[in-house]
PALOKE-651114 format. One line per 3 residues: number of its first residue (from 0); their letters; for each residue x, z, y of N, C-alpha, C, O, CB. Coordinates in nm, 3 decimals. Each point is the difference from the previous one (the first is absolute). Glycine has a CB too. Layout:
BEGIN
NUM	A	X Z Y X Z Y X Z Y X Z Y X Z Y; ...
//
This chain:
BEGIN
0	XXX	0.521 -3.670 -2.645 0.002 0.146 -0.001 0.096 0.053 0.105 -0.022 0.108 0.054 -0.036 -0.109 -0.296; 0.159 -0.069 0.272 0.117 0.059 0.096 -0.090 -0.032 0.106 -0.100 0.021 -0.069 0.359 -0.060 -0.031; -0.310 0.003 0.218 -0.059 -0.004 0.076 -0.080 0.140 0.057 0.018 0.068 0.101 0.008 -0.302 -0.196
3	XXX	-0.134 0.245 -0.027 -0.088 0.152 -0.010 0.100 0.114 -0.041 -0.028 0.120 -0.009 -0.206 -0.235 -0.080; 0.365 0.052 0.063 0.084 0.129 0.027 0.041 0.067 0.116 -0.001 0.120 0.025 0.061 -0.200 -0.186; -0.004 -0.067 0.261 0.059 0.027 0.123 -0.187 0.073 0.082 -0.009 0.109 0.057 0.291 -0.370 -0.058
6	XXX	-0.369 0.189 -0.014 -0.096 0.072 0.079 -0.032 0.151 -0.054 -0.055 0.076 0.080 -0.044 -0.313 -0.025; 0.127 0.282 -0.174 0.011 0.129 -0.063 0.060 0.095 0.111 -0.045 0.102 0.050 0.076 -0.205 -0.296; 0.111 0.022 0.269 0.126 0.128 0.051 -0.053 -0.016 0.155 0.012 0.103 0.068 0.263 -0.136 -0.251
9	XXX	-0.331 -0.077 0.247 -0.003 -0.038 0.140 -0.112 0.119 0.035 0.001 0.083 0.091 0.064 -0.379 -0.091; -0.176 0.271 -0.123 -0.182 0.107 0.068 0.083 0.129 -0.043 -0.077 0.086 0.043 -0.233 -0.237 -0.127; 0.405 0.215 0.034 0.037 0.097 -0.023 0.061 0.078 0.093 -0.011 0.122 0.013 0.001 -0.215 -0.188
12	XXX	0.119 -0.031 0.283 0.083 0.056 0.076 -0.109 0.003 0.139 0.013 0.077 0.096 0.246 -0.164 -0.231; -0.351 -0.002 0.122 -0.106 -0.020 0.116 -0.100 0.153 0.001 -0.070 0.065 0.078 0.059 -0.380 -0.120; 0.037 0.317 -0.031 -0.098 0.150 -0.032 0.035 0.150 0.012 -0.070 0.101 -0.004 0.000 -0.247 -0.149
15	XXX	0.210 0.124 0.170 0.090 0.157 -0.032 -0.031 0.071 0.097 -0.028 0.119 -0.013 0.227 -0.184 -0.089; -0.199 -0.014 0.245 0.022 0.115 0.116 -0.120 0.055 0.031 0.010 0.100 0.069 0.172 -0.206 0.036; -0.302 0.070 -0.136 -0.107 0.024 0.013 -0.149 0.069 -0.109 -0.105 0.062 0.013 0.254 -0.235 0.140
18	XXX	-0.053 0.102 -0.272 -0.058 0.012 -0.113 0.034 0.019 -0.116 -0.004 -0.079 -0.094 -0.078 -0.005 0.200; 0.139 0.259 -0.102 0.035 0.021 -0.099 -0.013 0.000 -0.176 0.084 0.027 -0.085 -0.065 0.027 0.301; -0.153 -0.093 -0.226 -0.083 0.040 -0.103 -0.013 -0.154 -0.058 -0.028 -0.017 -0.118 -0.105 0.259 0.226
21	XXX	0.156 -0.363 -0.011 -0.005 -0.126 0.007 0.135 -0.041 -0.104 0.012 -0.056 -0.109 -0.146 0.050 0.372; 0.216 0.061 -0.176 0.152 -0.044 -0.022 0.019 0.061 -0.157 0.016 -0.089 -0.083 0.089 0.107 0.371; -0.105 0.110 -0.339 -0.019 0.073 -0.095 -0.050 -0.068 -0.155 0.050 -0.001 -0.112 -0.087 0.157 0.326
24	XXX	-0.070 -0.201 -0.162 -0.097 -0.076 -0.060 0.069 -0.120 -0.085 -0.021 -0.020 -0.119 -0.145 0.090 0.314; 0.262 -0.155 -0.101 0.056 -0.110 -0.061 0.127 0.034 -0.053 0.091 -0.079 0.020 -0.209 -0.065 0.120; 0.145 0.268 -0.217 0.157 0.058 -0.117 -0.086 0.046 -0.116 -0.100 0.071 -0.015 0.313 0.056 0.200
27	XXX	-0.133 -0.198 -0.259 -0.019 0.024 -0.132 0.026 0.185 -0.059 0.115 0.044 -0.011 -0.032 -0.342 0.004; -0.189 0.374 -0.022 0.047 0.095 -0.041 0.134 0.072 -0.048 0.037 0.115 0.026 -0.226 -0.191 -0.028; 0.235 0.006 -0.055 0.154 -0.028 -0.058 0.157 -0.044 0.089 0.121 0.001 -0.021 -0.306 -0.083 -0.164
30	XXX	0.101 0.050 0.282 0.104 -0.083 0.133 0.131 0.104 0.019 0.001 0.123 0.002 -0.233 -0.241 0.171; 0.339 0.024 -0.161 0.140 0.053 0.012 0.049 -0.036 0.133 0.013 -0.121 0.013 0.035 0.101 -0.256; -0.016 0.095 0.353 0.018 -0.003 0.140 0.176 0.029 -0.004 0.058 0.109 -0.009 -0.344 -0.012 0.102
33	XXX	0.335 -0.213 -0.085 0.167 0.054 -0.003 0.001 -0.011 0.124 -0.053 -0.101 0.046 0.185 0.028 -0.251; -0.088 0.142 0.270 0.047 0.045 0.133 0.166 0.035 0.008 0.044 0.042 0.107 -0.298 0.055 -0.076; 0.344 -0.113 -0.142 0.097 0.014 0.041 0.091 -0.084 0.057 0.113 0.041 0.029 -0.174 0.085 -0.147
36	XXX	0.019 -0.260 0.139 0.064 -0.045 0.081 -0.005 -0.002 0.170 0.048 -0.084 0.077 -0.048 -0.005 -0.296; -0.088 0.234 0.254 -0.055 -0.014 0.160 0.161 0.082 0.103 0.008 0.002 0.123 -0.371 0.046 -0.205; 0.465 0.005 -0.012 0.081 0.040 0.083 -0.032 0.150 -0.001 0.077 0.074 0.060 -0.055 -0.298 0.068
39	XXX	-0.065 0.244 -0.154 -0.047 0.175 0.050 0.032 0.068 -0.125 -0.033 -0.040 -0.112 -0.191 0.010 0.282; 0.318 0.178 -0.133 0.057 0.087 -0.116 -0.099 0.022 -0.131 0.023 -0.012 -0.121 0.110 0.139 0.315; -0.224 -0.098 -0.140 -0.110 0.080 -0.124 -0.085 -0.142 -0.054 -0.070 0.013 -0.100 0.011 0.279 0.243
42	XXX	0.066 -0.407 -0.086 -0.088 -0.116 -0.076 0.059 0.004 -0.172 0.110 0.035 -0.044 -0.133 -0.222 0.304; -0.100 0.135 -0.333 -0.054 -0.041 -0.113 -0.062 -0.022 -0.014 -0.070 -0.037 0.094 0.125 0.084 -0.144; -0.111 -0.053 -0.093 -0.113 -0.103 -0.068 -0.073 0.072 -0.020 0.032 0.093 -0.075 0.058 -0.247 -0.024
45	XXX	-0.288 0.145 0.181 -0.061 0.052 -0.028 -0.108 -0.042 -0.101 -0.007 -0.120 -0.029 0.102 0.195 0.216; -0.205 0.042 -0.260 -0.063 -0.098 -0.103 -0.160 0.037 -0.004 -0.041 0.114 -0.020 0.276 -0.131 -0.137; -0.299 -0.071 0.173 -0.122 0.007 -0.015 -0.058 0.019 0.188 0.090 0.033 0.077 -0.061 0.080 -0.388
48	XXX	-0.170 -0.132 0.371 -0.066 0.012 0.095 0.074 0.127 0.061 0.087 -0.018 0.085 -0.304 -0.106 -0.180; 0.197 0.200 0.071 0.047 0.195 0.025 0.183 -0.035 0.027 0.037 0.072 0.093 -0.256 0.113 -0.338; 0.320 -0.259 0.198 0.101 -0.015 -0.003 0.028 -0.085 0.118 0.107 0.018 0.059 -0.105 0.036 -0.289
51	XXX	-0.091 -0.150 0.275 -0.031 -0.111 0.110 -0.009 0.085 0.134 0.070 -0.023 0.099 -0.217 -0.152 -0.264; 0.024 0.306 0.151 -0.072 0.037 0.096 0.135 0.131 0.061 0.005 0.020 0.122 -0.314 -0.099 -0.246; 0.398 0.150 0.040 0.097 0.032 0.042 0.114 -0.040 0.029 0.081 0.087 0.033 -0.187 0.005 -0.099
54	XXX	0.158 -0.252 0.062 0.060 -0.053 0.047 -0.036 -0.035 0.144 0.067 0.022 0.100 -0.013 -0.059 -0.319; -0.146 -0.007 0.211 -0.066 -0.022 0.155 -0.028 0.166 0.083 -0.001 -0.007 0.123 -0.153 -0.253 -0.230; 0.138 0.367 0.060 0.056 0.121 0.036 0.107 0.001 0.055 0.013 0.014 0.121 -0.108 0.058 -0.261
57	XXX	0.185 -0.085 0.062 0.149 0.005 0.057 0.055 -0.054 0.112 0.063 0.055 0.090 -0.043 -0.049 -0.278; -0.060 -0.151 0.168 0.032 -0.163 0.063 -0.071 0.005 0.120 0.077 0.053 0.080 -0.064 -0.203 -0.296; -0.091 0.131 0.258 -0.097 -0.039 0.081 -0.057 0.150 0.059 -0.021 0.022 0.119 -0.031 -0.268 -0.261
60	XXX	0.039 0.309 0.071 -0.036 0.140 0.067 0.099 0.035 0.122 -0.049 0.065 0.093 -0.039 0.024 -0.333; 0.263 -0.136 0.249 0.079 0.048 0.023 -0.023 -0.082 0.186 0.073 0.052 0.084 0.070 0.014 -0.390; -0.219 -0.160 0.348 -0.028 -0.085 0.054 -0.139 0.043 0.061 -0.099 0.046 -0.058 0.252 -0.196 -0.082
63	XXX	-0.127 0.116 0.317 -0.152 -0.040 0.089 0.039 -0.115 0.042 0.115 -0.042 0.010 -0.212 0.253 0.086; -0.003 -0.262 -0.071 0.022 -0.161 0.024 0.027 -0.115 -0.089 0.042 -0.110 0.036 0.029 0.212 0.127; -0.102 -0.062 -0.290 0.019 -0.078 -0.099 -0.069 -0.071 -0.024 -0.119 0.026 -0.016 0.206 0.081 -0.044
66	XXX	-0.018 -0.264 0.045 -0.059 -0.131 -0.011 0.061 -0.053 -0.108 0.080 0.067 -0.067 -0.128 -0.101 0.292; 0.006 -0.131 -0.263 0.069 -0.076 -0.057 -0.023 -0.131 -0.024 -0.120 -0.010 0.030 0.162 0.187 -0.087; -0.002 -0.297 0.018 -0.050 -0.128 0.036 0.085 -0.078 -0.112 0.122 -0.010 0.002 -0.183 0.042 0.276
69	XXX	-0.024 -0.084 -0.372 0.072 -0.136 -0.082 0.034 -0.070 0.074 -0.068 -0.024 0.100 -0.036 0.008 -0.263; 0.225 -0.045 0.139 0.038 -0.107 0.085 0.052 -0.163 -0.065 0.028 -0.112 0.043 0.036 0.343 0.101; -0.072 -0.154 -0.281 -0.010 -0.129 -0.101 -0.011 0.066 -0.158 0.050 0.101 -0.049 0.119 -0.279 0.222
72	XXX	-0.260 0.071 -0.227 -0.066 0.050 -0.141 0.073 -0.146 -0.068 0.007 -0.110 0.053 -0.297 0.277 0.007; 0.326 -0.136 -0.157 0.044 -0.071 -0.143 -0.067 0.014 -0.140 0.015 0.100 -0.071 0.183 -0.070 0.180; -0.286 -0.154 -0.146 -0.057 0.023 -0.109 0.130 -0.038 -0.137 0.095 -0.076 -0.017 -0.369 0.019 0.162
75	XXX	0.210 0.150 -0.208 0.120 0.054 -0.114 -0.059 -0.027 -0.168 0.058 0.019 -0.108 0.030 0.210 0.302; -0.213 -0.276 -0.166 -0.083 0.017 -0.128 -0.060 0.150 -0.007 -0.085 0.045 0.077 0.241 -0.225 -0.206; -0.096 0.250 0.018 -0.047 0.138 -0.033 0.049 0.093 0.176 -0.089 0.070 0.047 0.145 -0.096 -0.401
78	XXX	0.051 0.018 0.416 0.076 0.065 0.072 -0.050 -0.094 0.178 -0.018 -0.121 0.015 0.245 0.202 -0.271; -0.236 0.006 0.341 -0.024 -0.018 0.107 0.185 0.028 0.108 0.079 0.075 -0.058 -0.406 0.003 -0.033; 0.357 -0.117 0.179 0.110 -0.008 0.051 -0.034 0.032 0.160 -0.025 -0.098 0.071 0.122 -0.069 -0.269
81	XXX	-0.100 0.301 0.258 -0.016 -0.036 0.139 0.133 0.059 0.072 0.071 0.092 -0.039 -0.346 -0.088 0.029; 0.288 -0.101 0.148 0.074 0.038 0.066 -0.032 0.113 0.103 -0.021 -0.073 0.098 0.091 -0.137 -0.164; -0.083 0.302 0.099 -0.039 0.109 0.079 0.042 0.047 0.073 0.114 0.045 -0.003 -0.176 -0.021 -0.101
84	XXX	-0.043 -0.013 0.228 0.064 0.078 0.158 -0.100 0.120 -0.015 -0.117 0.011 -0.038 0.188 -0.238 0.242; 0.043 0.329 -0.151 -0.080 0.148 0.001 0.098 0.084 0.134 0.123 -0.005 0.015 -0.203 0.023 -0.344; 0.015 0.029 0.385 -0.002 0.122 0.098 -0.051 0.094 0.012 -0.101 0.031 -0.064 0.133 -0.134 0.136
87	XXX	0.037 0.188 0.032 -0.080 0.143 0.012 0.056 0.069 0.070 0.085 -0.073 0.051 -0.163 0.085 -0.232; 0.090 0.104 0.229 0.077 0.081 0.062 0.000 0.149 -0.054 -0.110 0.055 -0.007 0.074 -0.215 0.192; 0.116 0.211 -0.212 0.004 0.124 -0.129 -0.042 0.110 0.095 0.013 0.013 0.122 0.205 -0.082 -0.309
90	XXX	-0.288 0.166 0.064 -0.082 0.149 0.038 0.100 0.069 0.108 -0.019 0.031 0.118 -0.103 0.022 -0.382; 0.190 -0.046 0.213 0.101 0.117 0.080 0.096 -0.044 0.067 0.040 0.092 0.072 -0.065 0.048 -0.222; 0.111 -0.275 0.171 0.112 -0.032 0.096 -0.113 -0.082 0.118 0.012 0.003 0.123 0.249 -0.036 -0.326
93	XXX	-0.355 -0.028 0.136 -0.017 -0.058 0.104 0.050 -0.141 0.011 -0.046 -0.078 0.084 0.041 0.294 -0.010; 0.115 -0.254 -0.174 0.041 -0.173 -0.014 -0.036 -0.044 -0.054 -0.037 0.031 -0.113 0.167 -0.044 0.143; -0.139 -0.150 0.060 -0.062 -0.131 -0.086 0.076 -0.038 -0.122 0.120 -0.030 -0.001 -0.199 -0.070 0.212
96	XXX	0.006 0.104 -0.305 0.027 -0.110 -0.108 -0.038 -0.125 -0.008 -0.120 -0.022 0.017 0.121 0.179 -0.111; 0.078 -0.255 0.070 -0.022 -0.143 -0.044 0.063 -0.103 -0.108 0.108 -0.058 0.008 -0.152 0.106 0.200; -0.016 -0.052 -0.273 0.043 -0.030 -0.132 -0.055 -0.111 -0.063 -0.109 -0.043 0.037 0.143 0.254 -0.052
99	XXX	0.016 -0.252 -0.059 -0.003 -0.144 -0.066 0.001 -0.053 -0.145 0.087 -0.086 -0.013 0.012 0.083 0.202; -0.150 0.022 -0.274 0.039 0.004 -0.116 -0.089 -0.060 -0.116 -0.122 -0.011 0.013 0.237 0.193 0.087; -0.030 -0.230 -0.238 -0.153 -0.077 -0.084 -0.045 0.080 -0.128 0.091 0.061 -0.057 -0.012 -0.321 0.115
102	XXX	-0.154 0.266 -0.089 -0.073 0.052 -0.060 -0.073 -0.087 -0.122 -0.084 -0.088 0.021 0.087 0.225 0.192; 0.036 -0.103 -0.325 -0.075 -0.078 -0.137 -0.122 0.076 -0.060 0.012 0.119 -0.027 0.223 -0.210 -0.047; -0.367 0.018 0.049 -0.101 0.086 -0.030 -0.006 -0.086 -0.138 0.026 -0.120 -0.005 -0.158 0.220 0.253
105	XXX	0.094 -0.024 -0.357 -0.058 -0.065 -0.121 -0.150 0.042 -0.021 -0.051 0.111 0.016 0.286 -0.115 -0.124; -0.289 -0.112 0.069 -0.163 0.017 -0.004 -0.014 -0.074 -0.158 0.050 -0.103 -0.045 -0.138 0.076 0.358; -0.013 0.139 -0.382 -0.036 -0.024 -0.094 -0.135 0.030 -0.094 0.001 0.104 -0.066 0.216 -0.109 0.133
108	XXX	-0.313 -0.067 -0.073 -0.127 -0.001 -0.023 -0.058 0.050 0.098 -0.063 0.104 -0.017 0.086 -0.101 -0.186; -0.014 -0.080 0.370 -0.072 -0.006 0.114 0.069 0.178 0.069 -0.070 0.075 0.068 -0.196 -0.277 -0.182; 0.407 0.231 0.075 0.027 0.144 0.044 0.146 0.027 -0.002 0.076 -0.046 -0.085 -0.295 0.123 -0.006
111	XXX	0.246 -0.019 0.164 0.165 0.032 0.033 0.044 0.077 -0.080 -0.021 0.121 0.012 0.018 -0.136 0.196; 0.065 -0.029 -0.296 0.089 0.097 -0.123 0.109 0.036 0.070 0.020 0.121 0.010 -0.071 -0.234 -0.231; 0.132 0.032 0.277 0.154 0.043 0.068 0.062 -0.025 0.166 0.037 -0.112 0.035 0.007 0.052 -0.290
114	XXX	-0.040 0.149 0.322 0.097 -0.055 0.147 0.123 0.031 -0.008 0.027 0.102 -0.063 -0.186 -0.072 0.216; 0.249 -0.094 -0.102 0.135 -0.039 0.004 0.044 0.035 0.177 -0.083 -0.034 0.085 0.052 -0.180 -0.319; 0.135 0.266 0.269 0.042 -0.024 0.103 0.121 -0.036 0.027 0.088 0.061 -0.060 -0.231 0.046 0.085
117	XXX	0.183 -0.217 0.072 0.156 -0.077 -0.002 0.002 -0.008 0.155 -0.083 -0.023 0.088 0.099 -0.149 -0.333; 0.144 0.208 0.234 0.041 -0.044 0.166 0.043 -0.100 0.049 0.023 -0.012 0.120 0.017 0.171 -0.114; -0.017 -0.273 -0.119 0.017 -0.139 0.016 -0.062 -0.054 -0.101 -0.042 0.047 -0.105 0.233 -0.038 0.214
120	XXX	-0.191 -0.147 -0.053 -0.075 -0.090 -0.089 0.041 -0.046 -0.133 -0.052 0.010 -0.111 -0.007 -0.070 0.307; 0.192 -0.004 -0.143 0.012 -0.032 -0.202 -0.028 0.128 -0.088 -0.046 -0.051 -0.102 0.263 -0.124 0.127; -0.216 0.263 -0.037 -0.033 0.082 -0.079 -0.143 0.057 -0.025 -0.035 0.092 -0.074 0.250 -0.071 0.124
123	XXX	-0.264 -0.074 0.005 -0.148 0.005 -0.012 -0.043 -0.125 -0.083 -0.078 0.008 -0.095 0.050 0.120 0.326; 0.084 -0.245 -0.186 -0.048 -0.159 -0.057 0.063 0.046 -0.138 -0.069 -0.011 -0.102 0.088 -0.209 0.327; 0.090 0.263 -0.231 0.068 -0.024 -0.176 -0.096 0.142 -0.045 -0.085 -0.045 -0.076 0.424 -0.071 0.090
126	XXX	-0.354 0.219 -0.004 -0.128 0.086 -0.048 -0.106 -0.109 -0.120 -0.007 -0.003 -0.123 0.006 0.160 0.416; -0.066 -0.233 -0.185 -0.115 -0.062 -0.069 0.107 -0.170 -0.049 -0.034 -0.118 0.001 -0.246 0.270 0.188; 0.382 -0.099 -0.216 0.037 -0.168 -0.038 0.054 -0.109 0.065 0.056 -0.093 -0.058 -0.207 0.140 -0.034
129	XXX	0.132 -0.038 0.229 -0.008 -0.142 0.075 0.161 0.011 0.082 0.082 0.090 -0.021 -0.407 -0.113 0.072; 0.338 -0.072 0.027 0.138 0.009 0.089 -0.042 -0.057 0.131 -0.111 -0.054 0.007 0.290 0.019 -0.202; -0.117 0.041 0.279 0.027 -0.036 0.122 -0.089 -0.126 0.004 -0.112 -0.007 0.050 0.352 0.118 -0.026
132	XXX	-0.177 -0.201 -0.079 -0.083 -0.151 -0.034 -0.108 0.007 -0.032 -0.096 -0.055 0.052 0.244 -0.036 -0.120; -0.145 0.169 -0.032 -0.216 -0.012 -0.052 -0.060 0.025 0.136 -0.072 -0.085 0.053 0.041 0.230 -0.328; 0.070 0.015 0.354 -0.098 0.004 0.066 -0.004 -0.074 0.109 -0.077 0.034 0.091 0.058 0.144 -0.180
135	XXX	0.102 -0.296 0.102 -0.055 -0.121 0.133 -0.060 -0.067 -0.038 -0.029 -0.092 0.076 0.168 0.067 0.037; -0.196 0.023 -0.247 -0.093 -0.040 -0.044 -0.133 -0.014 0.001 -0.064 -0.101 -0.028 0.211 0.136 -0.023; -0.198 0.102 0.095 -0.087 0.067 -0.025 -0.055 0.010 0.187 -0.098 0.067 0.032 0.207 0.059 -0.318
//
């Protein structure tokens, strides 16, 4: 089952920039989007699709040139682990962003109940349980 999880969060993130309705598709009605660990004054936890779709309002709206690229996935069982590159260059200054950061997805009955955001790693691995060691495991 952890496997068809990580491909859950992967066709999800493969789908966003293009396909909104795609990406959408794979959150659990119920889905909890914590965003407060992204650094930014007004982040929190959003809830449900509509809670997702104004986070990405906020986030990503704020951005032209916005990209992003797994750069390493960790199977977690229930919980997905990616390491993440994202850029962009903001609406109104005009500066690049580049950023780096991991991200915990929980998938549950083929659907994303929860995302997590961390600016380092151990705290993402101890999230779903694991340490430093497990994930050279993996």
């Amino acid at each position: 089952m952890s496997q068809e999880n990580v491909e859950i969060v992967l066709r999800a993130l493969e789908a966003s920039p293009h396909d909104r309705d795609a990406f959408f598709s794979n959150l659990d009605p119920e889905v909890e989007w914590d965003a407060s660990g992204v650094g930014l004054p007004d982040a929190e936890t959003y809830h449900g699709p509509e809670g997702v779709r104004e986070f990405n309002r906020l986030w990503i709206g704020a951005f032209d040139d916005f990209g992003y690229e797994p750069q390493e996935v960790i199977d977690a069982g229930d919980s997905v682990i990616i390491f993440m590159h994202q850029w962009g260059r903001g609406k109104g200054s005009g500066a690049k962003v580049d950023n780096r950061f991991w991200q915990v997805w929980t998938v549950r009955h083929g659907k994303v109940v929860r995302y997590r955001h961390f600016s380092e790693k151990g705290p993402a691995l101890e999230a779903v349980g694991l340490s430093e060691q497990d994930a050279h495991g993996s």
